[in-house]
C-alpha positions in Angstrom: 65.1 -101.9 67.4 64.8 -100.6 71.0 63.2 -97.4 71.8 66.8 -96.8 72.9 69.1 -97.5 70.4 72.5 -97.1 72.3 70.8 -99.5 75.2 73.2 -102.5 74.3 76.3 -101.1 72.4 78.8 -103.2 70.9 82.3 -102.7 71.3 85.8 -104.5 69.5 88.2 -104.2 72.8 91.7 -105.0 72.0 94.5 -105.4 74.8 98.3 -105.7 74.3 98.9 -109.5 75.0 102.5 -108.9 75.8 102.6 -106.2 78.8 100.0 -108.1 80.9 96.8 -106.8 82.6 96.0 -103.7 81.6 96.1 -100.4 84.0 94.1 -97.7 81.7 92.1 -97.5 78.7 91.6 -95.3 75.5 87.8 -95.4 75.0 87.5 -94.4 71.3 84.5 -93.5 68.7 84.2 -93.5 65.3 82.8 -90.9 62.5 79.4 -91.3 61.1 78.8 -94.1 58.8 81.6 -95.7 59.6 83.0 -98.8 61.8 84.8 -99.3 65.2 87.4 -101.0 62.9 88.6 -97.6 61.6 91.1 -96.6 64.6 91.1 -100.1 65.6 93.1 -100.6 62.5 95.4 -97.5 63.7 96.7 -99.1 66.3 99.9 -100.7 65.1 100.6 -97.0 63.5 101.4 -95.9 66.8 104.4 -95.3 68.9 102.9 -96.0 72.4 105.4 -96.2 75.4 107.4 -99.9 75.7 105.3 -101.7 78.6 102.1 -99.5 78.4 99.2 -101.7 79.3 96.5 -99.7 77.3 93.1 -101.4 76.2 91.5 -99.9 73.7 87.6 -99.9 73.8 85.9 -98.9 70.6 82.3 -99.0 70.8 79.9 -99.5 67.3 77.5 -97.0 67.0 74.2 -97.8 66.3 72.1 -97.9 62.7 70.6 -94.8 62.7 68.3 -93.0 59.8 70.3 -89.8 59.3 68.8 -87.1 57.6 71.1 -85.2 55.7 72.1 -88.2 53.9 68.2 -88.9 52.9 67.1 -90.5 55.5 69.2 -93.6 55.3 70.1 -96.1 57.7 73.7 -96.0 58.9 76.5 -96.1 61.8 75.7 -93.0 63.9 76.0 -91.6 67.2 72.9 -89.3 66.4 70.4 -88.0 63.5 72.3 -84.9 61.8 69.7 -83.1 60.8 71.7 -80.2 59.0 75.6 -79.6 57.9 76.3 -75.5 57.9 78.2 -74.6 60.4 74.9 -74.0 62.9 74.5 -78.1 62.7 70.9 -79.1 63.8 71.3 -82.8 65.1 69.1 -85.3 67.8 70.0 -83.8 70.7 68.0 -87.3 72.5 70.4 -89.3 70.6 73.5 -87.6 71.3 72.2 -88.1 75.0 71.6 -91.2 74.7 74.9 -92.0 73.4 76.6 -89.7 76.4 75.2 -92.3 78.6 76.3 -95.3 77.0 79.6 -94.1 76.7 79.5 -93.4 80.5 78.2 -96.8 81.0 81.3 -97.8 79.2 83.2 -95.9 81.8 81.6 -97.6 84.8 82.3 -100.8 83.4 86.0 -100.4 83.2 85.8 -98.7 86.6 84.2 -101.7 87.9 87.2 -103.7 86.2 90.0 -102.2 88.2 90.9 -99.6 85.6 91.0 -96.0 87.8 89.1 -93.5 85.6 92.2 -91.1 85.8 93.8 -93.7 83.7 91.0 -93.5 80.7 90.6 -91.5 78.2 88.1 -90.0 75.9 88.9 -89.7 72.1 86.4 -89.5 69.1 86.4 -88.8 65.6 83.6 -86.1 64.0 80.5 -87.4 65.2 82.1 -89.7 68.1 84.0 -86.2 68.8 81.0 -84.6 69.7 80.0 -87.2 71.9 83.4 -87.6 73.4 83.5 -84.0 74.5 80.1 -84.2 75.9 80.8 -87.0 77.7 84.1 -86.3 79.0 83.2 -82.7 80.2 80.0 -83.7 82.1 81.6 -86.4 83.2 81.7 -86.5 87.3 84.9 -88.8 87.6 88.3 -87.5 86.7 89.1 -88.9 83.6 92.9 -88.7 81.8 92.1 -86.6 79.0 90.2 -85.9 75.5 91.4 -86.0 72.7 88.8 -84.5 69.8 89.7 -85.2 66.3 88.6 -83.1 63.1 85.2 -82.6 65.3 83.0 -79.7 67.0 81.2 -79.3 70.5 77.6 -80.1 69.4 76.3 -79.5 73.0 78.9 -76.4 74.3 75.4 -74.7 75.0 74.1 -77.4 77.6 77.7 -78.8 79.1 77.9 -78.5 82.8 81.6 -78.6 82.5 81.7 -80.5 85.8 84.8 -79.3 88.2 86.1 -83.6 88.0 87.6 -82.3 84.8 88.0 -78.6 84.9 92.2 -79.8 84.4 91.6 -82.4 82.0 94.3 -82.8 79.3 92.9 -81.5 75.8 93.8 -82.4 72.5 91.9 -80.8 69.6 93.4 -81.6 66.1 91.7 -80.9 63.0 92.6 -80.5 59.0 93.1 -77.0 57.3 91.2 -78.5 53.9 88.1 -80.2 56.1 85.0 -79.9 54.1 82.7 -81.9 55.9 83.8 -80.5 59.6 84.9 -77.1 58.8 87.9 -75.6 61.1 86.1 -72.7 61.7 84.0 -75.5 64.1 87.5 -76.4 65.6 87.8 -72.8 66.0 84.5 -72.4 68.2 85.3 -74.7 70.2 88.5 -74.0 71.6 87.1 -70.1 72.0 84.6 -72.3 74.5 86.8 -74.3 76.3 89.1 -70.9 76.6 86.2 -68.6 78.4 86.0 -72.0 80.5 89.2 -71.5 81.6 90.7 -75.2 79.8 94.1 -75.6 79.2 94.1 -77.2 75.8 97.0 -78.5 72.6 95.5 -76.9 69.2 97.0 -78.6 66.5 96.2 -78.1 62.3 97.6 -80.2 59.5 97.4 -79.9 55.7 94.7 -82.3 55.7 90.5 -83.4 54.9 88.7 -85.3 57.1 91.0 -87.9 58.0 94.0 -88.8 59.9 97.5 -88.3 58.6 101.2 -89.3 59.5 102.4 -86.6 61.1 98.9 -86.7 63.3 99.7 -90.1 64.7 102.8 -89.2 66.1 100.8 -86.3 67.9 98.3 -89.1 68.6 100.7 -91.2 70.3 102.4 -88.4 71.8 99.5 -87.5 73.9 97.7 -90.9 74.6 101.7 -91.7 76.2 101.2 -87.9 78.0 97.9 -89.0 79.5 98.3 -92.7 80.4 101.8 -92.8 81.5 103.7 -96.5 82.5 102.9 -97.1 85.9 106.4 -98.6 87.8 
């Protein structure tokens, strides 16, 4: 492996054959241990506007040793180091990743797609790497949406003005034991002090996605990426 593991991502892209070249993008990233199949497999679950031409990017995080599950090789965006509510993680990895993601970015920029019309969304880990990346981010993008996740880097964000009026979705489960609400919590209270305008949603839920969570899903990627005439 590279000294860099996030130099040469891999990402599933998937495009709606029907509505013809696409005009924005959903760049989305999975949970720890897990594959850029899991929201990929989402996508029929969702009520996206008729005629939306919305590719979805969703990038494969690297094999990474993580240490609070023993040191053991798996998908992850960075080395979590501890899991109270203070988490110690790889703060070089999570950088790391921050630019690849970015890179990402560029790359559909350089495809045609406007980065107003992309958007940020990430699950747990790829949630703290989505709201690093889309708050430092120096383009406009079309919004975040952080699910059942935390903002790992809140101390070291530069909160660039490109996306001081970003659209924010934060949606988390009451019964999460592996991301506690209480992290939800903290980091709406920093995106407040910021002065964000942000949704806050809750559902009766672990650490996962549920039904009535989709429809808030779609609801917001349709908000954010509306059909151009």
């Amino acid at each position: 492996m590279s000294a860099n593991p996030f130099a040469a991502l891999e990402c599933l892209t998937l495009e709606n054959p029907n509505a013809g070249p696409s005009d924005a993008c959903v760049i989305w990233l999975h949970g720890l241990g897990a594959s850029c199949n899991d929201f990929a497999n989402l996508l029929p679950q969702l009520s996206l506007s008729a005629g939306a031409r919305i590719r979805f990017v969703f990038p494969q995080a690297p094999q990474l040793a993580v240490t609070v599950n023993g040191g053991y090789q798996m998908p992850a965006w960075y080395d979590l180091q501890s899991l109270d509510v203070d988490r110690k993680f790889n703060a070089q990895h999570l950088a790391q990743a921050s630019v690849a993601i970015n890179e990402l970015i560029e790359q559909q920029v350089a495809a045609g797609i406007t980065s107003e019309r992309i958007l940020m969304a990430g699950f747990s880990q790829g949630g703290a790497v989505a709201y690093d990346v889309a708050l430092n981010c120096t383009r406009p993008l079309a919004g975040l949406m952080a699910l059942s996740t935390y903002f790992a880097t809140s101390d070291t964000c530069t909160f660039s003005a490109a996306n001081k009026s970003l659209a924010i979705s934060i949606q988390h489960g009451l019964q999460d034991e592996v991301v506690l609400p209480e992290l939800a919590v903290r980091a709406e209270s920093v995106l407040q002090a910021q002065g964000y305008q942000f949704d806050s949603h809750r559902y009766p839920m672990a650490h996962e996605v549920c039904g009535e969570q989709i429809s808030d899903i779609s609801a917001f990627i349709n908000r954010c990426l509306p059909v151009l005439g």
